[in-house]
LUMGURO-72953 format. One record per residue (C-alpha): x, y, z. Coordinates in steps of 0.5 Angstrom, whole numbers, padded with zeros to 4 digits, always signed. Layout:
N
XYZ...
END
This chain:
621
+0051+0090+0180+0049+0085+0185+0042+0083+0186+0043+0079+0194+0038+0075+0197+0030+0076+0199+0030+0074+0205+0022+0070+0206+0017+0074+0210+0013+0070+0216+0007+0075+0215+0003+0074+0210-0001+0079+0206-0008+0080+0207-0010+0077+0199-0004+0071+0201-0010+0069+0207-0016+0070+0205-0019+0065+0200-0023+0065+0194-0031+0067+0193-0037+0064+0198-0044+0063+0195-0049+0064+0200-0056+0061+0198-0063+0060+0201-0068+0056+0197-0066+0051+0193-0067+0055+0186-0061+0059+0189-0058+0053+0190-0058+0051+0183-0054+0058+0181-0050+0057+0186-0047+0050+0183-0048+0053+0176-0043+0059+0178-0038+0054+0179-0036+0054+0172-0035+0060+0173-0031+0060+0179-0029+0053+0180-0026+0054+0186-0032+0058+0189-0035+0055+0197-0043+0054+0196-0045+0055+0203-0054+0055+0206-0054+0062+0208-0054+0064+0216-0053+0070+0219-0047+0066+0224-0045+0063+0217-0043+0070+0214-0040+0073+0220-0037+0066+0221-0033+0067+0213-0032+0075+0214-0025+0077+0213-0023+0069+0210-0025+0070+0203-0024+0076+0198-0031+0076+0195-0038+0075+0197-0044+0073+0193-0051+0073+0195-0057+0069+0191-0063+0073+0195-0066+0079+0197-0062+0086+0197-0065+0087+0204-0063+0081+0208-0056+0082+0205-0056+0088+0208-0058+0087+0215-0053+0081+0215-0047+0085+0213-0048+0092+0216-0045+0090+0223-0038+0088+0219-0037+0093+0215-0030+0097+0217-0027+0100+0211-0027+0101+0203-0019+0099+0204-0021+0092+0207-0028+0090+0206-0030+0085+0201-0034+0085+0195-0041+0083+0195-0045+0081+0190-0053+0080+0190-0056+0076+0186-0063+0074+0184-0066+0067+0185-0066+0067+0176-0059+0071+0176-0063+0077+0172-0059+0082+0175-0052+0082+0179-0052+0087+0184-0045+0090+0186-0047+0092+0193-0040+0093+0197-0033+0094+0195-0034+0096+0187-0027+0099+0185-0022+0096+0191-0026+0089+0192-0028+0088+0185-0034+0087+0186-0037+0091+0181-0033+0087+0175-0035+0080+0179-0042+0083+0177-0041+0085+0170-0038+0077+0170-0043+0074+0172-0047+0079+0168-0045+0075+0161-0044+0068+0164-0051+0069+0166-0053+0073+0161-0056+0078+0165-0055+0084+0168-0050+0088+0172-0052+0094+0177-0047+0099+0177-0048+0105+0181-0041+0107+0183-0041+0115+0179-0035+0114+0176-0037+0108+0172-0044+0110+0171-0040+0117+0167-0035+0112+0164-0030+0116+0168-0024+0113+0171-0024+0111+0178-0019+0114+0182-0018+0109+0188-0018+0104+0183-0013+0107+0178-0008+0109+0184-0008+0101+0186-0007+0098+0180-0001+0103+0179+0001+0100+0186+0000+0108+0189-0002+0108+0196-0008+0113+0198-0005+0117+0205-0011+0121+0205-0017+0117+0203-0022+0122+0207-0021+0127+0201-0022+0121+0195-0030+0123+0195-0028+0130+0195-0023+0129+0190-0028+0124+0186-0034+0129+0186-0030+0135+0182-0027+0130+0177-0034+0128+0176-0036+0135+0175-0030+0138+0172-0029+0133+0168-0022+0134+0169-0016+0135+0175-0009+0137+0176-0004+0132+0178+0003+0134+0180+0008+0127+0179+0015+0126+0181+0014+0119+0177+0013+0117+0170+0007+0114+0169+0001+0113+0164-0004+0118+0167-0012+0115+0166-0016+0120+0161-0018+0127+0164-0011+0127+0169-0008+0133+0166-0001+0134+0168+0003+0140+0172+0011+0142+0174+0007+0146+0179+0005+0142+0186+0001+0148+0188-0004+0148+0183-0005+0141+0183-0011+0137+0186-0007+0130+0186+0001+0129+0188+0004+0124+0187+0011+0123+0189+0015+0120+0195+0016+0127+0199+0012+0131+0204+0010+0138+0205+0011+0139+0197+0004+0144+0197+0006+0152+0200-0002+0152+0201-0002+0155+0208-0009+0154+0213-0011+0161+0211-0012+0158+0205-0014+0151+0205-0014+0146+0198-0015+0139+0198-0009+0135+0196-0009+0128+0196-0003+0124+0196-0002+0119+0192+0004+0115+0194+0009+0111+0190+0013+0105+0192+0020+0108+0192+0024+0107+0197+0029+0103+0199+0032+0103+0207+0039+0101+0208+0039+0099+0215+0045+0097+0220+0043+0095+0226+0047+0092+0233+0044+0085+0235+0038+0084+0239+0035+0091+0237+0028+0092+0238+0023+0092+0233+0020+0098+0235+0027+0102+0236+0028+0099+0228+0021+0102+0227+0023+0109+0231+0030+0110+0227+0026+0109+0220+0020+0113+0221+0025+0119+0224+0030+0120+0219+0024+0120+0214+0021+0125+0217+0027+0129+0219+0028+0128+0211+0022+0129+0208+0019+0123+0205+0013+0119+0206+0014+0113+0210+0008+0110+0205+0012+0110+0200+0018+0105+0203+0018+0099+0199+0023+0094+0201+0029+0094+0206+0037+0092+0205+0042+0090+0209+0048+0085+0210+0046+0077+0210+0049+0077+0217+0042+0080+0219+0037+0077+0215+0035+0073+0221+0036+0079+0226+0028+0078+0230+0028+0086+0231+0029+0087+0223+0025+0081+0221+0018+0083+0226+0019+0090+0223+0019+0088+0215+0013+0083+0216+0008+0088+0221+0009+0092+0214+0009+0086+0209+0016+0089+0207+0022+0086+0203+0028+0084+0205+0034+0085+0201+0042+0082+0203+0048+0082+0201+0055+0080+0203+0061+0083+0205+0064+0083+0199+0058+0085+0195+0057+0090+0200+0065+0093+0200+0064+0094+0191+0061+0100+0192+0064+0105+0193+0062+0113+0195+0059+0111+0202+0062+0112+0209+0066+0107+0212+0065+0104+0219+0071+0101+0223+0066+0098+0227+0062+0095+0222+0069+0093+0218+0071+0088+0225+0064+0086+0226+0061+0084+0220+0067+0085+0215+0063+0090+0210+0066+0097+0210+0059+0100+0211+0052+0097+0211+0046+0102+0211+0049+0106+0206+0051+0100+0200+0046+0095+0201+0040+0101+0200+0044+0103+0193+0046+0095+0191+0038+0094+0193+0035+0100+0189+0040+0101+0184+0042+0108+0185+0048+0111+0184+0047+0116+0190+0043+0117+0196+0037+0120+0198+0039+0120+0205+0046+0119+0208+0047+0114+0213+0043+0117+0220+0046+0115+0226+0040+0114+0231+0041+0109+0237+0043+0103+0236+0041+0104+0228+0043+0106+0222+0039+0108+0217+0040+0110+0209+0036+0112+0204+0034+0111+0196+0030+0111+0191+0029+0105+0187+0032+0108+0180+0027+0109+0175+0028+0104+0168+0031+0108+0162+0027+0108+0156+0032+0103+0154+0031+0098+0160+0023+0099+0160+0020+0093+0156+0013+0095+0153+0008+0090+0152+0003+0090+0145-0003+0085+0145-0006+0084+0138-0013+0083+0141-0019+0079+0137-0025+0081+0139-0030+0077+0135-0036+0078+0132-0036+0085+0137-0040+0084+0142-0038+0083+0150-0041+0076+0151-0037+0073+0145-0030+0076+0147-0025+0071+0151-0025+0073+0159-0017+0073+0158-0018+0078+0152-0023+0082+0156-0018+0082+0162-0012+0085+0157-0016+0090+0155-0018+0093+0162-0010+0092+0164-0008+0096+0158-0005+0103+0159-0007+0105+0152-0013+0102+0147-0011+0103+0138-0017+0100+0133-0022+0102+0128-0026+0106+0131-0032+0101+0129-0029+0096+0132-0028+0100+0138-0035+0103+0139-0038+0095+0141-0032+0095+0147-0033+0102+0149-0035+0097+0156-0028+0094+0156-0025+0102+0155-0028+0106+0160-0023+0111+0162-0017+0108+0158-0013+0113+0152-0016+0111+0147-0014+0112+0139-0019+0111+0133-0018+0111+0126-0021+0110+0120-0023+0103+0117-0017+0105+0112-0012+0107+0116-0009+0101+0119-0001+0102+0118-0002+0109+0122-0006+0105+0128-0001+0099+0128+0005+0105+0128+0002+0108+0133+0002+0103+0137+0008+0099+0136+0011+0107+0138+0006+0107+0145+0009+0099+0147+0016+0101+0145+0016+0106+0150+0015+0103+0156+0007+0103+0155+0002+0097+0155-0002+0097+0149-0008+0092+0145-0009+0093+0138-0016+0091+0138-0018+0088+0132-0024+0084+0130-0025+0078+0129-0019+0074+0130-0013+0078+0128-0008+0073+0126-0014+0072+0119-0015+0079+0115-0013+0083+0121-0007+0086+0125-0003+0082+0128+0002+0080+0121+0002+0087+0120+0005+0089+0127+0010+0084+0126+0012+0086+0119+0012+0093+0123+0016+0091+0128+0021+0087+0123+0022+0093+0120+0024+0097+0127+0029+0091+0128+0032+0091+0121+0033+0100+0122+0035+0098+0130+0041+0094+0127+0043+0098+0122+0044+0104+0126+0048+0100+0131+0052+0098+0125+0053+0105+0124+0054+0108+0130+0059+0102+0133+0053+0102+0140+0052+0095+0142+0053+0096+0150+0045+0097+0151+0043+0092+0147+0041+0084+0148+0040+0079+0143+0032+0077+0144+0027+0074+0138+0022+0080+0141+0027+0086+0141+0026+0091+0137+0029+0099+0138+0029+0103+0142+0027+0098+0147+0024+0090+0148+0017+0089+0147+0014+0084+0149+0008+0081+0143+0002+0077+0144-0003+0076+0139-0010+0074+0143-0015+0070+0138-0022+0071+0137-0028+0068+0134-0027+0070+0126-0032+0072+0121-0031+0065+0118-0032+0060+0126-0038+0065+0127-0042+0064+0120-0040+0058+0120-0044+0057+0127-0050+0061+0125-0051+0057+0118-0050+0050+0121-0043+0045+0119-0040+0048+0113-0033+0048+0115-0033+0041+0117-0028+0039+0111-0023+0043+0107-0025+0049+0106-0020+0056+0103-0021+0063+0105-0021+0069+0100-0022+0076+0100-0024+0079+0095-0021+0086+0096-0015+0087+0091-0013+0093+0095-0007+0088+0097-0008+0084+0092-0008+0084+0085-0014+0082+0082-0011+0076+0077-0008+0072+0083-0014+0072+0086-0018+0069+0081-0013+0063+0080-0014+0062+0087-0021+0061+0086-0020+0057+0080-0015+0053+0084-0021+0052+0091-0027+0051+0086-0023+0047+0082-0021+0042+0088-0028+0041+0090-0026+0046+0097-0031+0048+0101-0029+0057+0100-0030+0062+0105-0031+0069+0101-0028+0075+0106-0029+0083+0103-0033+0080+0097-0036+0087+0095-0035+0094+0096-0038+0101+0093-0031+0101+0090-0031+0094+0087-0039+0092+0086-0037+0086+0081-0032+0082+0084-0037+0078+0088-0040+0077+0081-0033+0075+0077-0032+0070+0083-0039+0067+0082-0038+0066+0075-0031+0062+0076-0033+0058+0081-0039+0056+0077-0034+0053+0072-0034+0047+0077-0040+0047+0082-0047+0046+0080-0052+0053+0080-0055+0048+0086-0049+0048+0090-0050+0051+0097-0048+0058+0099-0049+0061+0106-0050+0069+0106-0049+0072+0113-0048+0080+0115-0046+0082+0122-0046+0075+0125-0047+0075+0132-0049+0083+0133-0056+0086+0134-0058+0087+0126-0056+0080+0124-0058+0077+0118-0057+0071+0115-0058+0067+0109-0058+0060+0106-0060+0060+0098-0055+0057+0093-0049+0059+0087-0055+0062+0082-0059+0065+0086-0054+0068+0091-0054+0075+0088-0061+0076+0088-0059+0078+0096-0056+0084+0099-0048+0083+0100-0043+0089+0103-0037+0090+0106-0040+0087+0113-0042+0080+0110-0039+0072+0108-0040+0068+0103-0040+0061+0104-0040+0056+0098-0041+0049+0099-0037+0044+0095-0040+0038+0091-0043+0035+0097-0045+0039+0100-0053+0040+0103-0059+0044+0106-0063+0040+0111-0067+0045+0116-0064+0051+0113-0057+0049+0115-0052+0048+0111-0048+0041+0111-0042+0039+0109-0040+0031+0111-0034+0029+0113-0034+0023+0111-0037+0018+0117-0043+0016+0113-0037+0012+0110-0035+0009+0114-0039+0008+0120-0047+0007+0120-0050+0013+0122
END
């Protein structure tokens, strides 16, 4: 099928126009905030605040951040405000950057996240008071723009809002598939659902005598076929499309783009049309045009433009669909047709799987990039320890918990998720590429792959199906691992420098590995003089494991040989130990620690551990 061409708007979207954040200050305090949030934004303007100066910047820059008093932000802002679709985000700070106010535009503007970003680059606090986030429910104007949804009747989201709070939970009738946010409860029946979400009008039967708020959510889903003669007007476009929808039934807001032959691609009227509404252009040619069959012919438009139709083909080439949801409507000096933009098969949606580390556990130490993929997933999977510490990060996704034992379940269920269309994290702490998830989803996905192709070799179908490194049945998934600060880089740090020479890791858990072959690794490492890094080193289950690696590597390293002992590095109940090899069982050791055994050179100064790299060698030190 052909694709045809996108045609350039002239009209940029309000986000192309607008620039990035301005930091207004006062004193000079506020001023060395200011310079220090540059390297949180890079790309931030740094402005001596004045009323004038703020007015002067509203509607130029998507985010503001104030470093001052709430009252004086207030006053300077109050004459600007129009609406919670356009208003930019605000954001107050205090001169020492202990809070972070989000003040205006939480959910649509962003500003609530601004907040909770400068909260962990400063190391204060963000002050959230929109109801949703202070419930941990999710946002409904929020849930809707991030689906690409556009609110029809926004006078009803506070109403709207307000029940779900109460309730907990709120009936939502959708014509489209899409993952539904935590409280959402789906219903065939438009009539009983407070949320529709669908391209149509007048779906309820609720009659004035009985009033029910409804808010309408509206999908992007409508292409627009259009013919038109030289030199029509945009307003005559405009009327032609917003009548024979209205005539039709469907929402002009869900329209998403506009087709038609690459003769008019140019044409004034279409192109001032298409960018009052930041709409797409799609053309085709003749020859594209005339391989679709089913439409109605015009001999009209056969001698002027050397297509058989227009309207008709170009919304089914540009959609994708194979049938029309309005025929072609003649009206004036205009042709219009209308389809909806086929929905992906389940074989053609490619799901997304991020295998996410989220380090020792707390927010401040997991990556911004990691931080965004989570709040960008549909679905989060974990242990449910580990999900307990991001409960931040999770506020109105699905969320599925196991156990600690329970990972190819978790891992399953997730592969699953993501090969049904659906974005999915796999939290993992830590790192999840070191004694974590990420090898086992990939063992997960090979398996799938190997039973893809055997039933394809069974069944003979091969028609659906593309060659990919990253395509396991019944459809692709995209996989990203996202790393994280391990248990060794985060005891590592708390104890000092021991990793800075050759150092092996080893579990000691014989759940996956047999016990012998762990043992000759730690004869191997000690024996080698290897720094070596004890992960699982004791359980209920296996109390004398950690003693048998002890006297083993004793074998080859003196009783006065370093060892750093941490427990729970960098989270609230942190404990940590320097002692050395004879003395180390004398300290608790359980599931949540590392042990870190030094090697010959190893040493302690300033209760640090120490192990040279060897400059002292070379260079005078």
């Amino acid at each position: 099928m052909a694709t045809g061409n996108k045609v350039k708007q002239r009209a940029k979207s309000k986000e192309q126009r607008t620039k990035g954040a301005a930091i207004f200050y006062i004193t000079d305090k506020g001023l060395v905030l200011a310079e220090k949030l540059k390297g949180l934004y890079p790309d931030v303007k740094v402005f001596k605040f004045k009323p004038d100066t703020v007015s002067e910047f509203w509607g130029k820059h998507k985010s503001f951040i104030f470093i001052m008093a709430t009252g004086i932000v207030v006053r300077a802002i109050a004459p600007l405000i129009k609406n919670k679709k356009t208003d930019p985000a605000v954001v107050v700070l205090d001169e020492k950057g202990r809070f972070a106010v989000s003040l205006l535009s939480g959910h649509i503007g962003g500003a609530n996240n601004i907040a909770k970003q400068i909260a962990d680059f400063l190391g204060g606090e963000a002050v959230i008071t929109t109801a949703s986030d202070v419930n941990n429910m999710p946002s409904i104007d929020l849930w809707a723009m991030e689906n690409n949804l556009v609110i029809e009747n926004w006078e009803s989201v506070p109403e709207i809002s307000a029940r779900f709070l109460n309730k907990g939970k709120l009936k939502v009738y959708s014509d489209i598939r899409i993952s539904m946010p935590k409280g959402f409860q789906t219903t065939d029946n438009p009539d009983s659902a407070v949320i529709l979400i669908t391209n149509k009008n007048n779906l309820s039967t609720h009659s004035p005598i009985h009033p029910f708020t409804h808010l309408y959510l509206r999908p992007k889903n409508l292409i627009i076929g259009i013919g038109c003669n030289s030199g029509t007007s945009a307003s005559e476009i405009e009327d032609a499309v917003k009548g024979a929808l209205s005539k039709n039934r469907l929402s002009f807001l869900s329209v998403q783009s506009i087709a038609t032959i690459d003769k008019k691609g140019a044409e004034p009227g279409l192109l001032s049309f298409a960018g009052k509404y930041n709409l797409k252009i799609n053309t085709f040619t003749p020859d594209e045009l005339n391989s679709v069959s089913n439409v109605e012919k015009s001999e009209a438009a056969f001698k002027a433009t050397g297509a058989n139709a227009v309207a008709e083909p170009a919304a089914m080439l540009a959609s994708g669909a194979d049938k029309l949801l309005v025929r072609k409507q003649k009206i004036g000096n205009v042709t219009v047709a209308v389809a909806g933009q086929r929905a992906k098969s389940k074989e053609q949606r490619q799901g997304k799987l991020y295998i996410v580390g989220t380090g020792p556990g707390t927010i401040k130490h997991i990556t911004p990039y990691a931080q965004n993929v989570i709040k960008e997933s549909d679905v989060i999977v974990g242990y449910g320890t580990y999900l307990d510490l991001i409960k931040e990060l999770t506020r109105g996704k699905e969320v599925i918990s196991t156990g600690m034992t329970k990972e190819i379940d978790r891992c399953q269920k997730a592969v699953g998720l993501a090969m049904s269309g659906r974005t999915v994290s796999v939290i993992s702490g830590g790192d999840p590429g070191i004694y974590a998830m990420a090898g086992l989803v990939f063992e997960i996905l090979k398996g799938q792959r190997a039973e893809s192709r055997e039933q394809r070799a069974t069944s003979g179908r091969h028609e659906n199906y593309v060659e990919s490194p990253m395509l396991y049945a019944p459809c692709a998934v995209s996989v990203e691992v996202i790393p994280g600060i391990s248990a060794l880089n985060a005891c590592a740090a708390r104890l000092g420098a021991p990793l800075m020479h050759d150092f092996a890791a080893i579990s000691l858990s014989d759940r996956l590995t047999p016990w012998k072959l762990i043992e000759e690794r730690l004869e191997s490492a000690a024996k080698t003089d290897f720094v070596i890094v004890l992960y699982n080193p004791k359980s209920m289950g296996r109390p004398e494991h950690i003693n048998k690696a002890r006297k083993i590597i004793l074998k080859h390293r003196a009783p006065e040989t370093p060892v750093g002992i941490v427990r729970a590095a960098m989270r609230e109940n942190e404990s940590i130990v320097v002692t050395n090899l004879r003395d180390m069982l004398n300290y608790d050791i359980d599931m949540q620690t590392t042990v870190i055994i030094g090697n010959s050179r190893t040493f302690v100064w300033e209760n640090r551990m120490i192990t040279p790299r060897g400059y002292e060698k070379k260079f005078k030190i």
